[in-house]
ZASEPA-224222 format. One record per atom (N, C-alpha, C, O): residue number from 1; atom name; x, y, z. Coordinates in nm, 4 decimals, decimal comma. Layout:
nr NUM	atom CA	px X	py Y	pz Z $
...
//
This chain:
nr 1	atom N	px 8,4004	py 13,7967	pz 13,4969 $
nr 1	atom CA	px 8,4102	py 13,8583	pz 13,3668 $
nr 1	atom C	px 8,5250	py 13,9576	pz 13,3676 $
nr 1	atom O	px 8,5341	py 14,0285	pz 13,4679 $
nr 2	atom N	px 8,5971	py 13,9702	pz 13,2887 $
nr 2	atom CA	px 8,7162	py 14,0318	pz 13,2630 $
nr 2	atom C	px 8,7074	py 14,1578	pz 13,2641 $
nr 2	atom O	px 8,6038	py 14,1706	pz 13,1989 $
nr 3	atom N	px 8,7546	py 14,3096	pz 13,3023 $
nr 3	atom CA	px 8,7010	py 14,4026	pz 13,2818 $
nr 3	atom C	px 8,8253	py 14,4709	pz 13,1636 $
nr 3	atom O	px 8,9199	py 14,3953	pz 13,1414 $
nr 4	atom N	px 8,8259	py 14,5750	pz 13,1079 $
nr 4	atom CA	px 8,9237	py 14,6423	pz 13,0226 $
nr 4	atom C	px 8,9280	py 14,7706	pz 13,0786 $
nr 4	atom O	px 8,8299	py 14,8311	pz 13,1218 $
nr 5	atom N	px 9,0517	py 14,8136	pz 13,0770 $
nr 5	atom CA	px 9,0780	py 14,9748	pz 13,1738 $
nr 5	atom C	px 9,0606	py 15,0497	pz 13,0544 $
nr 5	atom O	px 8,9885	py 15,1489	pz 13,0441 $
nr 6	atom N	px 9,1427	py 14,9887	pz 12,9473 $
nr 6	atom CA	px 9,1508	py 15,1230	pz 12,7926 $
nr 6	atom C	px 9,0788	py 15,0625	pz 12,6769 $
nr 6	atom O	px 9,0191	py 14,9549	pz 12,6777 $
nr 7	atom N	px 9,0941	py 15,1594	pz 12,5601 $
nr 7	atom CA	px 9,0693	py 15,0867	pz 12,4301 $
nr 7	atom C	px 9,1841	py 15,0117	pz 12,3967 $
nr 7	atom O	px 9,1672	py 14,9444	pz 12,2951 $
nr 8	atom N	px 9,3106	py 14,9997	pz 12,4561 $
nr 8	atom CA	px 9,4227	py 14,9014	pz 12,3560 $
nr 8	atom C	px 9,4678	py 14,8270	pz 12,4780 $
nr 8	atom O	px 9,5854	py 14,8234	pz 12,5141 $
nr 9	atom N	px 9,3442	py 14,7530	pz 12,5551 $
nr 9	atom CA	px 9,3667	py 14,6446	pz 12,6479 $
nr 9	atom C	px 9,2792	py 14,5130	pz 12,5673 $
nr 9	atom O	px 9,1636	py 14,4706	pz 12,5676 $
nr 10	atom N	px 9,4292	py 14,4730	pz 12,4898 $
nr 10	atom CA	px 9,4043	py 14,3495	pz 12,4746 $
nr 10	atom C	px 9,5219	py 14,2115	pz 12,4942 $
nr 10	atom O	px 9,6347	py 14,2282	pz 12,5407 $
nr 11	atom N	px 9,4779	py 14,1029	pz 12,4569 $
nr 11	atom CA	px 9,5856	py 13,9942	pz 12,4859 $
nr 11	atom C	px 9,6532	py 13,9808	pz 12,3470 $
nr 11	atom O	px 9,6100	py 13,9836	pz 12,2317 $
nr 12	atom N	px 9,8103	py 13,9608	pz 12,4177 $
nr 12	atom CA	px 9,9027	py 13,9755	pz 12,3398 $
nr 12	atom C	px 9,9786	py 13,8176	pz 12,2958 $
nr 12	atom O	px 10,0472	py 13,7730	pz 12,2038 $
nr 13	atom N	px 9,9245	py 13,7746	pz 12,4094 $
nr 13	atom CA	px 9,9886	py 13,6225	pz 12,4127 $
nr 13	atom C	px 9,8753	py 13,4960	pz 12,3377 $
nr 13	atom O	px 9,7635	py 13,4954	pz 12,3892 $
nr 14	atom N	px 9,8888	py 13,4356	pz 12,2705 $
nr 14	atom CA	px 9,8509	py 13,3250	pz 12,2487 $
nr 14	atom C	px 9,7532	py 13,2405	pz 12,3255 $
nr 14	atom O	px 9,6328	py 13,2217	pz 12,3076 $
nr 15	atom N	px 9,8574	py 13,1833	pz 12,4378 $
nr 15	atom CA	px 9,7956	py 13,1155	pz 12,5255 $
nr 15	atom C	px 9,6929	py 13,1564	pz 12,6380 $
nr 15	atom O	px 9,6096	py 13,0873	pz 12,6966 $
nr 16	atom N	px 9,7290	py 13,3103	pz 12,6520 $
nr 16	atom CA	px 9,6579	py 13,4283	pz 12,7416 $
nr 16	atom C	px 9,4992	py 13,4340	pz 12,6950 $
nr 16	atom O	px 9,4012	py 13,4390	pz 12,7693 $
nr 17	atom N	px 9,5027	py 13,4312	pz 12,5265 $
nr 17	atom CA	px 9,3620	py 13,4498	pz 12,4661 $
nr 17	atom C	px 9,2997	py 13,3375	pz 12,4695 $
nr 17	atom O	px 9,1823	py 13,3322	pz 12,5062 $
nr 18	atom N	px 9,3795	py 13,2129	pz 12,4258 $
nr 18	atom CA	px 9,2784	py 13,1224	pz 12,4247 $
nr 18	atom C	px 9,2086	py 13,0880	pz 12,5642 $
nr 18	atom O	px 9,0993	py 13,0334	pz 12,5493 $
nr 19	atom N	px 9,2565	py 13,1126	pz 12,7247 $
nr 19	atom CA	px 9,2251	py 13,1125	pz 12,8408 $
nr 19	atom C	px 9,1358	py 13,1956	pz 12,8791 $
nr 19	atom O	px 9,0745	py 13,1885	pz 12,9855 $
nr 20	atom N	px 9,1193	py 13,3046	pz 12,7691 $
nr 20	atom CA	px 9,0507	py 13,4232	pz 12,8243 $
nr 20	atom C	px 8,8938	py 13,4006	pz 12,7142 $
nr 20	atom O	px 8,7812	py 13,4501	pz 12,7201 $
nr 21	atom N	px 8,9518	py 13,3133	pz 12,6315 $
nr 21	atom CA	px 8,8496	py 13,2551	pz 12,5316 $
nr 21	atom C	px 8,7849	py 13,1710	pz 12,5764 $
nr 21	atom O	px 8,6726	py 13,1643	pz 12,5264 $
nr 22	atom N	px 8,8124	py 13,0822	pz 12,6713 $
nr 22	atom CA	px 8,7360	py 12,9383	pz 12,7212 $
nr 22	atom C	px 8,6386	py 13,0103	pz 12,8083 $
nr 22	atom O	px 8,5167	py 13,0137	pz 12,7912 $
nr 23	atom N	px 8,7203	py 13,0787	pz 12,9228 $
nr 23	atom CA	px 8,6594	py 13,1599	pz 13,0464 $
nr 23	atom C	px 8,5248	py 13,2378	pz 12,9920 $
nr 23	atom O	px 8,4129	py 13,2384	pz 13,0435 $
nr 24	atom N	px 8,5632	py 13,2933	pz 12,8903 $
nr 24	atom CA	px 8,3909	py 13,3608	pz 12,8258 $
nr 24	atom C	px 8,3249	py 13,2723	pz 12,7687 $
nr 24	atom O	px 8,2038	py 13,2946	pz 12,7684 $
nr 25	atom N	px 8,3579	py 13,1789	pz 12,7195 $
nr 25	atom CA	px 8,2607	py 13,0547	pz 12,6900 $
nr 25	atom C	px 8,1765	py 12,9928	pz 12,7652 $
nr 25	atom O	px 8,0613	py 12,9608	pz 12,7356 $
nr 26	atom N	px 8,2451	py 12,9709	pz 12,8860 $
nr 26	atom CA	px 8,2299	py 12,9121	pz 12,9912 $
nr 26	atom C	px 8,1075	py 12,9911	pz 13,0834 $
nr 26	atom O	px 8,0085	py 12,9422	pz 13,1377 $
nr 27	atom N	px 8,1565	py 13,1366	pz 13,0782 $
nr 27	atom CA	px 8,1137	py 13,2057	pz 13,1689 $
nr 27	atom C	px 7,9345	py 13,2531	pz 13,0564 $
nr 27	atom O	px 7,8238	py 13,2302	pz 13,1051 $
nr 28	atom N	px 7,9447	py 13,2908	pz 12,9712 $
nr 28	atom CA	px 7,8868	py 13,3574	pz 12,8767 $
nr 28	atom C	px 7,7340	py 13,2993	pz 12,9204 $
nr 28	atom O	px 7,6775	py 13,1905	pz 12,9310 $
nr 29	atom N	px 7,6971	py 13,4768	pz 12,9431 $
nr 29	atom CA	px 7,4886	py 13,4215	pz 13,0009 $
nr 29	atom C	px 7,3960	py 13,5224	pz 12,8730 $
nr 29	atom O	px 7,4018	py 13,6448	pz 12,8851 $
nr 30	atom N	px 7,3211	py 13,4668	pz 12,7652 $
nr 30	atom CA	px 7,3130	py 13,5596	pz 12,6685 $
nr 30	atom C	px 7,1810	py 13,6352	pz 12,7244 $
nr 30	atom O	px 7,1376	py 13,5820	pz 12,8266 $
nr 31	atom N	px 7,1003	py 13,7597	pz 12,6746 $
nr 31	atom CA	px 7,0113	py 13,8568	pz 12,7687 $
nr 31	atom C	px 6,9053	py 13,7478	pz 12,7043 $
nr 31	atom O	px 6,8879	py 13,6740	pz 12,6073 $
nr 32	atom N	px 6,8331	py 13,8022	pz 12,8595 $
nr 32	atom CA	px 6,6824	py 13,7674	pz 12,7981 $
nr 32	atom C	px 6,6622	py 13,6542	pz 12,8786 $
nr 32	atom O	px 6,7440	py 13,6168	pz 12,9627 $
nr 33	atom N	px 6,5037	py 13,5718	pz 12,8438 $
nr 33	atom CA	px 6,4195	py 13,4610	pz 12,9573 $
nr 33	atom C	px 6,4757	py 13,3473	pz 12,8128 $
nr 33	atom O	px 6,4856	py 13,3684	pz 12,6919 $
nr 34	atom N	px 6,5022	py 13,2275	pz 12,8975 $
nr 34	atom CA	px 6,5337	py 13,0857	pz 12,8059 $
nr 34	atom C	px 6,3820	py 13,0831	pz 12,8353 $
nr 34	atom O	px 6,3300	py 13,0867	pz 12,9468 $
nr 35	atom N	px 6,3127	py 13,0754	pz 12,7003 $
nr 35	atom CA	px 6,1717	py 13,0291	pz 12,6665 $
nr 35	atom C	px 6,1344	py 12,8640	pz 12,6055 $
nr 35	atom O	px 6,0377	py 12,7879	pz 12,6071 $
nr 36	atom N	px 6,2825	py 12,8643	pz 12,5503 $
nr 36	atom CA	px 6,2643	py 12,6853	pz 12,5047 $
nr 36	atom C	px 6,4003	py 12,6495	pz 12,4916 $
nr 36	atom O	px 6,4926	py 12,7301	pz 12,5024 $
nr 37	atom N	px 6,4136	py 12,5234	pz 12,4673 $
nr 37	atom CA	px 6,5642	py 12,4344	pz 12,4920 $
nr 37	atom C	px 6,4938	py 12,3070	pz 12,3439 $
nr 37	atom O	px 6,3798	py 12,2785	pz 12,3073 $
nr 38	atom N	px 6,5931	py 12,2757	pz 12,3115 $
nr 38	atom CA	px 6,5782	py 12,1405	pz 12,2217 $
nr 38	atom C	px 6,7180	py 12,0812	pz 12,2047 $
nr 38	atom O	px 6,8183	py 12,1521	pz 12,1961 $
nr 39	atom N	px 6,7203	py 11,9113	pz 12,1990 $
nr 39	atom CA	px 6,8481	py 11,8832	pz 12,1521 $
nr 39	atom C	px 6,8264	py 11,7931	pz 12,0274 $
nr 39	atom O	px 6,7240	py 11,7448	pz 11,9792 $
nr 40	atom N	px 6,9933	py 11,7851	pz 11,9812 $
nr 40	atom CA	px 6,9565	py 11,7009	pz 11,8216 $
nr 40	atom C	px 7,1080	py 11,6243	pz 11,8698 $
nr 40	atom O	px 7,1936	py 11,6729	pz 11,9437 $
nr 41	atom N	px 7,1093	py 11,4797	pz 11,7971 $
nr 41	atom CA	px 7,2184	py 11,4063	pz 11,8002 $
nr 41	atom C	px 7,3333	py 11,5079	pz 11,7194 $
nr 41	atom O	px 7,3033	py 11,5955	pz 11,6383 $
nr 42	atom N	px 7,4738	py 11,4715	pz 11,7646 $
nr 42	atom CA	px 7,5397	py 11,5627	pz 11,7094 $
nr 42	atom C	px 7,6000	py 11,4728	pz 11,5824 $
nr 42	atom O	px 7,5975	py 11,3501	pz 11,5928 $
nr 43	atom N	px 7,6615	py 11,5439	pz 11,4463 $
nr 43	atom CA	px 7,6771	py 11,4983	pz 11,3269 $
nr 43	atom C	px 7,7977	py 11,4386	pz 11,3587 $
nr 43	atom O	px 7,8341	py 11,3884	pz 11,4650 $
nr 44	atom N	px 7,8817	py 11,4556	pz 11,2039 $
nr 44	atom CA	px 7,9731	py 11,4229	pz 11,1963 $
nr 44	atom C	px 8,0318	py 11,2521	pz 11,2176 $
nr 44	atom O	px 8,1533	py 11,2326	pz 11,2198 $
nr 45	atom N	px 7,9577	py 11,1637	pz 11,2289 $
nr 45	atom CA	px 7,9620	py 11,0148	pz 11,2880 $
nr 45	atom C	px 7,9449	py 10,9653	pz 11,1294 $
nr 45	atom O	px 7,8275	py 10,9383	pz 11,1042 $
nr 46	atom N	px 8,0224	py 10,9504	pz 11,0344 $
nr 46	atom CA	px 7,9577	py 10,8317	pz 10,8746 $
nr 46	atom C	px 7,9209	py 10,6763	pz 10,9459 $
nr 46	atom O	px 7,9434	py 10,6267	pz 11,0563 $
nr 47	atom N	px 7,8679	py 10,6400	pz 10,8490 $
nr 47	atom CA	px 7,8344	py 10,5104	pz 10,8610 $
nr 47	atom C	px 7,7876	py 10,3934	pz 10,7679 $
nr 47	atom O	px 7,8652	py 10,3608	pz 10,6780 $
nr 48	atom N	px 7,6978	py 10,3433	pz 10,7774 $
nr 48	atom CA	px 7,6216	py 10,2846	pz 10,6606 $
nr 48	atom C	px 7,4911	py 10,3608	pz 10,6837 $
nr 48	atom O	px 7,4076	py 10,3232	pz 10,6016 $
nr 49	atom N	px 7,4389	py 10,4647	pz 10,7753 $
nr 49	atom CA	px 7,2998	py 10,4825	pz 10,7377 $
nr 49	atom C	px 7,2774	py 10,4813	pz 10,8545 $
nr 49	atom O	px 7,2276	py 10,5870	pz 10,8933 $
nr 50	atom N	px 7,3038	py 10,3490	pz 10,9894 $
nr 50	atom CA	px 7,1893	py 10,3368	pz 11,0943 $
nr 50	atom C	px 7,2327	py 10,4516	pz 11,2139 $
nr 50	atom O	px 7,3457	py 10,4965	pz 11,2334 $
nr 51	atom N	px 7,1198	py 10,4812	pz 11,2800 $
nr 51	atom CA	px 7,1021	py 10,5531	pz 11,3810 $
nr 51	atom C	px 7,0796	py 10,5311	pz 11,4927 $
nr 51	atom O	px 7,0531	py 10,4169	pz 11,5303 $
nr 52	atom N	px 7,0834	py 10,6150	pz 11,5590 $
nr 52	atom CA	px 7,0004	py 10,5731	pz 11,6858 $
nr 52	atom C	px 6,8954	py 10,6845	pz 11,7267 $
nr 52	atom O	px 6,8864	py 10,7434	pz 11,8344 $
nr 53	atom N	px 6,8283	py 10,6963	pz 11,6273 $
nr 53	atom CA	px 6,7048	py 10,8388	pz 11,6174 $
nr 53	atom C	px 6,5983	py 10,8418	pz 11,7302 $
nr 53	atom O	px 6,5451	py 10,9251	pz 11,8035 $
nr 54	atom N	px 6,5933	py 10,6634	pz 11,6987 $
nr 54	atom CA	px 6,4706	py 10,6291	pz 11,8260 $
nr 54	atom C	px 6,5095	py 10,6096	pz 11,9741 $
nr 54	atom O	px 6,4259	py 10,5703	pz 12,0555 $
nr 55	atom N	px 6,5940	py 10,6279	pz 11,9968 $
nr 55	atom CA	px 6,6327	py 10,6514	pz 12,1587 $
nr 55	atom C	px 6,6816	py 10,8235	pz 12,1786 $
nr 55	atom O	px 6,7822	py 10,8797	pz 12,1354 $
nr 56	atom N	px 6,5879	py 10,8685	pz 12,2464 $
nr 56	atom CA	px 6,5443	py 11,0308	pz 12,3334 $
nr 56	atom C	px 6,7115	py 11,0704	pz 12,4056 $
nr 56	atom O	px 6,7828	py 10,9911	pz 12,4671 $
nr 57	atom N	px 6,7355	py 11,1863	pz 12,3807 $
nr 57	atom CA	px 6,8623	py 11,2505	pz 12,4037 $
nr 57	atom C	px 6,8028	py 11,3343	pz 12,5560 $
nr 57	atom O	px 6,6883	py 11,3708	pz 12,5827 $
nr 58	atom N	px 6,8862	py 11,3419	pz 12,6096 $
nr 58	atom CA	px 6,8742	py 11,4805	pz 12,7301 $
nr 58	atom C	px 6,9840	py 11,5149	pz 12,7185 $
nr 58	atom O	px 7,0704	py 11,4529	pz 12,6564 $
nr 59	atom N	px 7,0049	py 11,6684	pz 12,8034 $
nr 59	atom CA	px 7,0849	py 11,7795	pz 12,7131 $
nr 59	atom C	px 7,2134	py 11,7195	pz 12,8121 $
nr 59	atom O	px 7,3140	py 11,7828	pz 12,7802 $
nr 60	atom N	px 7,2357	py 11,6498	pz 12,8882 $
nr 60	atom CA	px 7,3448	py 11,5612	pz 12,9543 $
nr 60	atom C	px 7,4481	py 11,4764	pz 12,8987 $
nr 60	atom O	px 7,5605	py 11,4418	pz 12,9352 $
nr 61	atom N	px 7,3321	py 11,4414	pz 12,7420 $
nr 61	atom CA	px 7,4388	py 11,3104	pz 12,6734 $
nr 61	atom C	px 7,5785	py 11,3880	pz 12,6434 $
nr 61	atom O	px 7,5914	py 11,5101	pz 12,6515 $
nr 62	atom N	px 7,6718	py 11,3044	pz 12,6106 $
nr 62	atom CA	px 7,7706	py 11,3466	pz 12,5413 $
nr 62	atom C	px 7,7613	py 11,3928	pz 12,3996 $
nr 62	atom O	px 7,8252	py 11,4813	pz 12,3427 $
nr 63	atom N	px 7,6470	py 11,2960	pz 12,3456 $
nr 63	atom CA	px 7,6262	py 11,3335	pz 12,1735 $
nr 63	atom C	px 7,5107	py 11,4267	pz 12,1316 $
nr 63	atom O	px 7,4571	py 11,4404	pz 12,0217 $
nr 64	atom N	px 7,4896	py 11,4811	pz 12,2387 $
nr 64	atom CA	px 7,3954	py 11,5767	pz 12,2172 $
nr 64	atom C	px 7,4272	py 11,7558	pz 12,1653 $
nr 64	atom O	px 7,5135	py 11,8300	pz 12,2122 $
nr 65	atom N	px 7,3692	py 11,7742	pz 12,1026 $
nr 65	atom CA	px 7,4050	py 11,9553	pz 12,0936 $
nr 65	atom C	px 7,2393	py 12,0165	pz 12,1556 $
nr 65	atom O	px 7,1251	py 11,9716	pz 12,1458 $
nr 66	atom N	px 7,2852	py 12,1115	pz 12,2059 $
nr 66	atom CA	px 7,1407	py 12,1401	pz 12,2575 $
nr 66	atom C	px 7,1071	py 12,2806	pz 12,2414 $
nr 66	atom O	px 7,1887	py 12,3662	pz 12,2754 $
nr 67	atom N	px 7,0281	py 12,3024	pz 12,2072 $
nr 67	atom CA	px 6,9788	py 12,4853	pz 12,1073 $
nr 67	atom C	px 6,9066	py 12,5222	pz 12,2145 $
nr 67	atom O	px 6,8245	py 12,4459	pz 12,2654 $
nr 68	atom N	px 6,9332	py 12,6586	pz 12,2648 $
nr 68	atom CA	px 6,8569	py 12,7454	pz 12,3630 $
nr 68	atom C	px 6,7863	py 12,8299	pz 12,2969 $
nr 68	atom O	px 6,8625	py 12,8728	pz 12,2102 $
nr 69	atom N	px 6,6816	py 12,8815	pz 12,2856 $
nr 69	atom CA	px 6,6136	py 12,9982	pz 12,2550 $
nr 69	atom C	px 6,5513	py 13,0778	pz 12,3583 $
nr 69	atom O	px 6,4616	py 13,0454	pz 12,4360 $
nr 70	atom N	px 6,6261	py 13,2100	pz 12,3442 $
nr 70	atom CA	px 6,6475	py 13,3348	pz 12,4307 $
nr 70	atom C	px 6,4930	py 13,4363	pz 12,3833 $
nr 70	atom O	px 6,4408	py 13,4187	pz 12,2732 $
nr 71	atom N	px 6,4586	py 13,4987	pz 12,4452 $
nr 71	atom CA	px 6,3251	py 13,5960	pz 12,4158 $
nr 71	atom C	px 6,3704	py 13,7546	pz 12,5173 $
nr 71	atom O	px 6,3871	py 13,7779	pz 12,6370 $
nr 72	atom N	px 6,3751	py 13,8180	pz 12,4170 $
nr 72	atom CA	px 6,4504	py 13,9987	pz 12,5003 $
nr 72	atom C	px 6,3203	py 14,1025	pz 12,4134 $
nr 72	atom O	px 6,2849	py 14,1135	pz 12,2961 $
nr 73	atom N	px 6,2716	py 14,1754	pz 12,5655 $
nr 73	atom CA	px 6,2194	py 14,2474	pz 12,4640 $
nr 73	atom C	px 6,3106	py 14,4027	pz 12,4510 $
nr 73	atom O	px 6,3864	py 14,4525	pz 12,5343 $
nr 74	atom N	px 6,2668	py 14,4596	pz 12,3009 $
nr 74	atom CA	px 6,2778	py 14,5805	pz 12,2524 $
nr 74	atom C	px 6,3476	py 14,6780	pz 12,3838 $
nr 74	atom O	px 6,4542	py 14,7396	pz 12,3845 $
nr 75	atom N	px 6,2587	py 14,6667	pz 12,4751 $
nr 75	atom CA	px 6,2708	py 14,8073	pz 12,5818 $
nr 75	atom C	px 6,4091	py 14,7743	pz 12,6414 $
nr 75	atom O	px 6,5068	py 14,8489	pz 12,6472 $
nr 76	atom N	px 6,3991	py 14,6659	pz 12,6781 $
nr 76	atom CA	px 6,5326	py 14,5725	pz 12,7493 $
nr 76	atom C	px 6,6612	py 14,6089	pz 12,6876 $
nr 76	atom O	px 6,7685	py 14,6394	pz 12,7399 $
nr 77	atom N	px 6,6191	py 14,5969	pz 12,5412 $
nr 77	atom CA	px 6,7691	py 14,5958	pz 12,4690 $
nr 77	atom C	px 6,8318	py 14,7637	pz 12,4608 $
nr 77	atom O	px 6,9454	py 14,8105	pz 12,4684 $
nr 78	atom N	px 6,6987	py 14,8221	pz 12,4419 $
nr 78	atom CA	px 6,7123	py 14,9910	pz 12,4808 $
nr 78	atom C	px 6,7694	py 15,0648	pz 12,5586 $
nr 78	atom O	px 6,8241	py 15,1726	pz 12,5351 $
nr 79	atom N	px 6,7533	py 14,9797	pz 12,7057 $
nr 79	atom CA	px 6,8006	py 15,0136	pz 12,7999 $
nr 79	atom C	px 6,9414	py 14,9807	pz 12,8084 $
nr 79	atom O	px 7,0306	py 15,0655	pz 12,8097 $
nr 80	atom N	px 6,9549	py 14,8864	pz 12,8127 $
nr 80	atom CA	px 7,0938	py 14,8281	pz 12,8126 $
nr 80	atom C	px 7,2186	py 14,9009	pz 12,7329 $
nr 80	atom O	px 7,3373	py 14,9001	pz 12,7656 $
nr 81	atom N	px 7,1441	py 14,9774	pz 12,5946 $
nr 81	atom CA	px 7,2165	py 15,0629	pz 12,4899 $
nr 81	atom C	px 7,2779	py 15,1988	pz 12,5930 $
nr 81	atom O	px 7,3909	py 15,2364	pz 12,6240 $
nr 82	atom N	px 7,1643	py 15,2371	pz 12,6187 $
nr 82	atom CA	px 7,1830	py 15,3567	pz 12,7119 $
nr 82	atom C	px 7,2536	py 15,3066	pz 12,8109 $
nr 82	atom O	px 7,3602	py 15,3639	pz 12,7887 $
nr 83	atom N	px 7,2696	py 15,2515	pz 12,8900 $
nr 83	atom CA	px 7,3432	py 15,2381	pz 13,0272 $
nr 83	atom C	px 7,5258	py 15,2009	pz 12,9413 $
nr 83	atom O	px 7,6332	py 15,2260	pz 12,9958 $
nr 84	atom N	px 7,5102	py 15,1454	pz 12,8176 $
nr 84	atom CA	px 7,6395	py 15,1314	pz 12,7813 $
nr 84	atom C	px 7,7042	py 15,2504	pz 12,7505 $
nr 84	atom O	px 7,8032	py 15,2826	pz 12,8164 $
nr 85	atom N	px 7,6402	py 15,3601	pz 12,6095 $
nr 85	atom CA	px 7,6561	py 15,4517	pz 12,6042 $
nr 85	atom C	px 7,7073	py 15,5210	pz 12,6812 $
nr 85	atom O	px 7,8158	py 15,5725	pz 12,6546 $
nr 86	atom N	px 7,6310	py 15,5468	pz 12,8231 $
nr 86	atom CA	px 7,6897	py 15,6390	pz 12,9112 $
nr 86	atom C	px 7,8239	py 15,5645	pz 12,9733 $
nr 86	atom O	px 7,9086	py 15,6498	pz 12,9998 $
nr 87	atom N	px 7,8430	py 15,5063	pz 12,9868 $
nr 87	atom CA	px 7,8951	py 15,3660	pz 13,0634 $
nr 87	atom C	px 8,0481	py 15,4662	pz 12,9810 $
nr 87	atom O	px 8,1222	py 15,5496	pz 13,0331 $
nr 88	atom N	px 8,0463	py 15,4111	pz 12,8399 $
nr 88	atom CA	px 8,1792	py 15,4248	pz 12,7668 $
nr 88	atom C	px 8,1742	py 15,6075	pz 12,7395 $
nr 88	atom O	px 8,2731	py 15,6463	pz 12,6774 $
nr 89	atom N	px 8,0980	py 15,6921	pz 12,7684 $
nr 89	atom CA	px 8,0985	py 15,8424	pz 12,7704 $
nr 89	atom C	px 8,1732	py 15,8580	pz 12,8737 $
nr 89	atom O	px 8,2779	py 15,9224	pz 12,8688 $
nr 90	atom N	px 8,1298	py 15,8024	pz 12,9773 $
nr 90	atom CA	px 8,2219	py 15,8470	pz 13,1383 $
nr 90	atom C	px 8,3678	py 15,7797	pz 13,1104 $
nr 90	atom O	px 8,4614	py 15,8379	pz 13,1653 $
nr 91	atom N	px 8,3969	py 15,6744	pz 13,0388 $
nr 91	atom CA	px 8,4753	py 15,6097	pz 13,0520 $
nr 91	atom C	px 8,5833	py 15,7107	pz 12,9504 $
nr 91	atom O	px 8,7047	py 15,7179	pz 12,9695 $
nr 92	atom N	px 8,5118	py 15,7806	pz 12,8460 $
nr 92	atom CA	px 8,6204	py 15,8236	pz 12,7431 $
nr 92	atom C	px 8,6437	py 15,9900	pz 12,8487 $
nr 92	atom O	px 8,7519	py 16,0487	pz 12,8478 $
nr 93	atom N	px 8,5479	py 16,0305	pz 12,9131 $
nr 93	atom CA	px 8,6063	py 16,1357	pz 12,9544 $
nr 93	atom C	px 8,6691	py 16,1597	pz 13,0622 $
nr 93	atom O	px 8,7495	py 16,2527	pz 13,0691 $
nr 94	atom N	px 8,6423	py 16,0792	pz 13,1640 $
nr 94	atom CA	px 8,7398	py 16,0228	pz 13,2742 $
nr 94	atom C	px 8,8820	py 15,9801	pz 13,2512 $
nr 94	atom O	px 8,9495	py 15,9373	pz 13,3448 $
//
């Protein structure tokens, strides 16, 4: 994960961001316990209508999109506020 020294550390280049864009995509773990997963065929395909509804996706296919649902509690997110807070207090007075 990338760290930032100041407030006006950012990318200036084009190609710099979109690399620094994939890398957090890539890298990106959101808070909290994965409590459930589901996938759905992905859109965008016209046709006349037919599907393939009745053959079962795993989150492996290529045509799959697959929805995570995250569960954080309250105290968790609390904490995390505070440790930032101080985090960017030391950081502005340092």
């Amino acid at each position: 994960m990338p760290t930032y020294t100041n407030l006006t550390d950012y990318l200036k280049s084009e190609p710099e961001f979109l690399k620094r864009v994939e890398q957090d995509a890539l890298t990106f773990k959101p808070l909290g316990t994965k409590i459930a997963s589901y996938t759905r065929r992905a859109g965008g395909t016209k046709g006349k209508g037919k599907t393939r509804a009745d053959i079962p996706l795993t989150e492996d296919d290529e045509d799959a999109v697959v929805f995570e649902v995250y569960h954080v509690s309250y105290f968790f997110l609390f904490l995390n506020r505070i440790l930032f807070t101080v985090v960017f207090f030391f950081f502005l007075v340092g």
